[in-house]
N, C-alpha and C positions, 0 to 999 in steps of 0.2 A: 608440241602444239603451240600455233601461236594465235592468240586473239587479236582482232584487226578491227577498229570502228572506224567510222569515217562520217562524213557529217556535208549536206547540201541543203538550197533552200528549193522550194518547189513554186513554181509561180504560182500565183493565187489563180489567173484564168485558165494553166492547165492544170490543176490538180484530182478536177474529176477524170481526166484522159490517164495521167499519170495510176492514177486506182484502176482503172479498165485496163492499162496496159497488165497491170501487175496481179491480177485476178486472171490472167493467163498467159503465162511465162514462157515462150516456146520451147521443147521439149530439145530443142538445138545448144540452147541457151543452159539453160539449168544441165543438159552432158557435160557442157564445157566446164562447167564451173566444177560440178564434179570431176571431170577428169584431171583438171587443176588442184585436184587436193582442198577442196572448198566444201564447207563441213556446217551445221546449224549456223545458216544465215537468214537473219530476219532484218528488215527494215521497217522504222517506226516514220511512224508523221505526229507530230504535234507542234502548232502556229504555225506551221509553213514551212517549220524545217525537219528536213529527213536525217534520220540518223542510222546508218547502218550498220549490223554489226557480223562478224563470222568468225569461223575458225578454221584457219590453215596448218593442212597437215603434212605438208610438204617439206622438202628439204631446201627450195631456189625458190623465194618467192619473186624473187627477177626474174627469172626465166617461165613461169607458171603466170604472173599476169601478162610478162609479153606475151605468151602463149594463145591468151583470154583474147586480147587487143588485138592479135592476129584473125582470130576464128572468123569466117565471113557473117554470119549467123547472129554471131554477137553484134559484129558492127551495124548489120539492118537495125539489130534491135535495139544499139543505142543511138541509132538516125532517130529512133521511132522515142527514147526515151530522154535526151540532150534535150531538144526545145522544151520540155517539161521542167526544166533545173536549170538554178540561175545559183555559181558558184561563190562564195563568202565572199566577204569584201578581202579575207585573210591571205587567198588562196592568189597561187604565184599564176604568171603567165602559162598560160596553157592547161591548169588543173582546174579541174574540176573537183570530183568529189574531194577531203581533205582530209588528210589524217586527225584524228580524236587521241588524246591525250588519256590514258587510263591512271587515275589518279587513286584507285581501290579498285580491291578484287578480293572475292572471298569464295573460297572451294567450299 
């Protein structure tokens, strides 16, 4: 298993939209992620920035989020969840959400 966080900010004018989107996640969306080996995933907010976190139980996780990025279903839904998120100042061309650093862990 491997634990995955990642970390965004949320604009401050859509973050009520960003809460509506995500208090109903289409049931297209969440197969995918399941069928991707995507496992207790939750995403926090606090000040503005989102931090997400999950667990992958797959073997390729290249080939498993290409998978995700392919799915038509997903991409409506992050048409619908992109203008809500405004990427770190850290984060490279073209990325969005970013890798989080795990710095402790305790089973």
């Amino acid at each position: 298993m491997r634990r995955i966080a990642s970390v965004i900010r949320v604009r401050p004018e859509w973050e009520q939209r960003y809460r509506e989107l995500h208090a109903a996640v289409p049931e297209g969306v969440l197969a995918t992620l399941t069928a991707a080996r995507i496992t207790n995933y939750s995403i926090f907010l606090r000040d503005g920035l989102l931090f997400a976190y999950f667990e992958y139980l797959g073997e390729d996780w290249a080939a498993d989020s290409a998978r995700i990025a392919a799915d038509p279903v997903t991409q409506e839904w992050w048409a619908l969840t992109d203008p809500c998120q405004q990427p770190l100042d850290s984060a490279g061309p073209g990325e969005r959400w970013v890798d989080a650093e795990e710095v402790f862990h305790l089973d």
